[in-house]
VMD Tcl script that draws the C-alpha trace (Angstrom):
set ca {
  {1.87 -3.85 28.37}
  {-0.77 -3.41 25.91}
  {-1.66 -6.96 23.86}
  {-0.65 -6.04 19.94}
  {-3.93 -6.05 17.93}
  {-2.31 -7.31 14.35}
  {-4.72 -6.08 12.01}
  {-2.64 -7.46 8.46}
  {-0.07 -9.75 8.57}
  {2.08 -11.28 5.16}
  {4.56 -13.76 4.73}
  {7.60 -13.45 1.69}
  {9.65 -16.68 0.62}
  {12.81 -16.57 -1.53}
  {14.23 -19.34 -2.71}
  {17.30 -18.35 -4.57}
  {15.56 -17.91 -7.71}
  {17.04 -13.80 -7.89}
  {14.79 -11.59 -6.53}
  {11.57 -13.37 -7.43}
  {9.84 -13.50 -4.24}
  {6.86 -15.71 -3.30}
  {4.45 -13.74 -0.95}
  {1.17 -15.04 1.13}
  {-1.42 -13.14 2.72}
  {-5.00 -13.69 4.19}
  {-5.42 -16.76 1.70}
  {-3.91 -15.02 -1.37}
  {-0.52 -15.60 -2.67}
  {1.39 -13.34 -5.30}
  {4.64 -12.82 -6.32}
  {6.89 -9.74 -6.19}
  {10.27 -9.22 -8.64}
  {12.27 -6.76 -9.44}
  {12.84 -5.04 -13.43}
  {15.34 -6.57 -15.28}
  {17.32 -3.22 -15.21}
  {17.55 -3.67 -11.40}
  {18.76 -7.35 -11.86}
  {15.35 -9.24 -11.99}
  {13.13 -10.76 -14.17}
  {10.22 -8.27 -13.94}
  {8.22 -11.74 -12.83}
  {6.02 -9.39 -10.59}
  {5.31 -6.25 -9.55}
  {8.43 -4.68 -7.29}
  {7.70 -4.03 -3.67}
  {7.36 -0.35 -4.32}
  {4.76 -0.96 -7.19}
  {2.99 -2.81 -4.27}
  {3.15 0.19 -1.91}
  {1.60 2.36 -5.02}
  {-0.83 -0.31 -5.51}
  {-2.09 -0.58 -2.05}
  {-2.35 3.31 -2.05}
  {-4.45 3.28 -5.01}
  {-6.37 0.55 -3.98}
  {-6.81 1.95 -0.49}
  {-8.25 5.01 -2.12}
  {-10.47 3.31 -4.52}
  {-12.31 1.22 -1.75}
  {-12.96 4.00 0.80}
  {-14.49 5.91 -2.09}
  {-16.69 3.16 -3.34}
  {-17.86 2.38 0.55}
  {-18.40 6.30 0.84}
  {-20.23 6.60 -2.23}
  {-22.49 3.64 -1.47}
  {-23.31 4.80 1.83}
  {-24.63 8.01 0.67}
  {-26.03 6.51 -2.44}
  {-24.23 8.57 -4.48}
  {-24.16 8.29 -8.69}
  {-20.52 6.86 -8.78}
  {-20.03 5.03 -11.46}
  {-16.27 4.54 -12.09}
  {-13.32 5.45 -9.88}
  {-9.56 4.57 -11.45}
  {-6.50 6.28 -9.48}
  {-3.23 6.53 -10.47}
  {-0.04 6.75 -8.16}
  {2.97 7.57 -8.81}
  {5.88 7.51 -6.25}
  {8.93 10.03 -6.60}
  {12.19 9.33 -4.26}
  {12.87 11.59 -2.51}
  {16.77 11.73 -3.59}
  {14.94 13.36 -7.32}
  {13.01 16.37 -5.89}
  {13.97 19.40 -4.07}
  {12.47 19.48 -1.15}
  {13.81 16.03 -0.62}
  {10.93 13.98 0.73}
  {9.65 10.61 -0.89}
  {5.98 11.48 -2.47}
  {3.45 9.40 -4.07}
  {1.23 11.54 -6.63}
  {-2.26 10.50 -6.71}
  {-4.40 11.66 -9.85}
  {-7.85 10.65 -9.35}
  {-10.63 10.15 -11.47}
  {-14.61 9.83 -11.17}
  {-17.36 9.11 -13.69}
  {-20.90 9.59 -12.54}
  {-23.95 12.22 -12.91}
  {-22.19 13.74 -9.13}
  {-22.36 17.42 -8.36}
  {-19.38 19.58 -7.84}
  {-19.89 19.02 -4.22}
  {-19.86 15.68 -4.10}
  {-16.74 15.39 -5.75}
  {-15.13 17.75 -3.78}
  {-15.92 15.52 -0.50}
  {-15.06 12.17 -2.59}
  {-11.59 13.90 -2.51}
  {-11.53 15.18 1.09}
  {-12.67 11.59 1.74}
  {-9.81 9.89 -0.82}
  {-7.33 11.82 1.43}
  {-8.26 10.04 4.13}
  {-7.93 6.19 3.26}
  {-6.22 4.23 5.73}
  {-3.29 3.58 3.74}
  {-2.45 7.45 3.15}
  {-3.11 7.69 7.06}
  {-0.28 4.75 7.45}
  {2.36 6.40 5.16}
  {1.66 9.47 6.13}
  {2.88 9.07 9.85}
  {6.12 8.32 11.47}
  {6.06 4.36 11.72}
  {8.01 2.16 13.68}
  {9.30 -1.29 12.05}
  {10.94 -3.90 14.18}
  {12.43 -7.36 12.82}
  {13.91 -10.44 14.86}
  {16.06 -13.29 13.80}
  {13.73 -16.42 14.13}
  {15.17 -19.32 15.70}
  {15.14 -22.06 12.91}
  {11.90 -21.25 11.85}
  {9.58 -18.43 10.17}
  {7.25 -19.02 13.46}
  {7.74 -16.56 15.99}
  {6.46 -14.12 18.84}
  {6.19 -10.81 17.53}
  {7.31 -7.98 19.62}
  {6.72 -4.17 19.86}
  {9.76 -2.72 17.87}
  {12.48 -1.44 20.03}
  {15.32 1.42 19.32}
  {18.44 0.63 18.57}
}
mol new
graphics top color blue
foreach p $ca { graphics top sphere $p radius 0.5 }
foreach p [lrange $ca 0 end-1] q [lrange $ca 1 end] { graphics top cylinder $p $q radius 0.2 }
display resetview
């Protein structure tokens, strides 16, 4: 078997205190809630306000690294996403709307291959595809072997 090449890895702590949520990655640490109409205290972004924001920020990064490569006039880039269950839309599938904006003296080509290239961030690659998630029970504590995800 393959070795699993863990390219992100995060880390989520609840205490008791409702749905606040204490979360660590890479050095960082943030906090996730949910609105007080869901039964929170709207201490934090919810986890789906993290998807969006990973999206957005996913977007903004690979268009900033594009734009620098080619050393191309971009001055600002601000995305919005907004996700819409599935269970609200006709054709029944969960979609994140993007709208994206660029500032810059850039031509009508370049902005037309800043979106081709937008569409192609890692995250929208990620969400995009059928994924696999797989969760164990760890044995008194949060250390533990990770394993390739197996069918139930």
């Amino acid at each position: 078997m393959k070795p699993l090449q863990i390219i992100a890895a995060a880390e989520a702590e609840n205490t008791g205190e409702e749905y606040k949520t204490k979360m660590t990655t890479n050095g960082h640490a943030t906090i996730a809630d949910e609105p007080e109409g869901l039964g929170g205290k709207n201490e934090g972004p919810s986890p789906v306000d993290y998807l969006c924001m990973s999206l957005a920020s996913c977007k903004v990064i690979t268009l900033r690294m594009y734009a620098k490569r080619k050393n191309w006039p971009l001055e600002t880039i601000r995305i919005k996403v907004d996700f819409v269950k599935g269970s609200s839309v006709e054709s029944g599938m969960n979609t994140f709307y993007c709208e994206v904006q660029l500032t810059g003296d850039l031509t009508i080509e370049q902005r037309t291959r800043l979106m081709q290239i937008a569409e192609a961030c890692p995250v929208q690659k990620l969400l995009s595809r059928p994924t696999d998630i797989g969760s164990v029970l760890a044995e008194s504590s949060l250390e533990y072997k990770l394993t390739p995800p197996t069918t139930l």
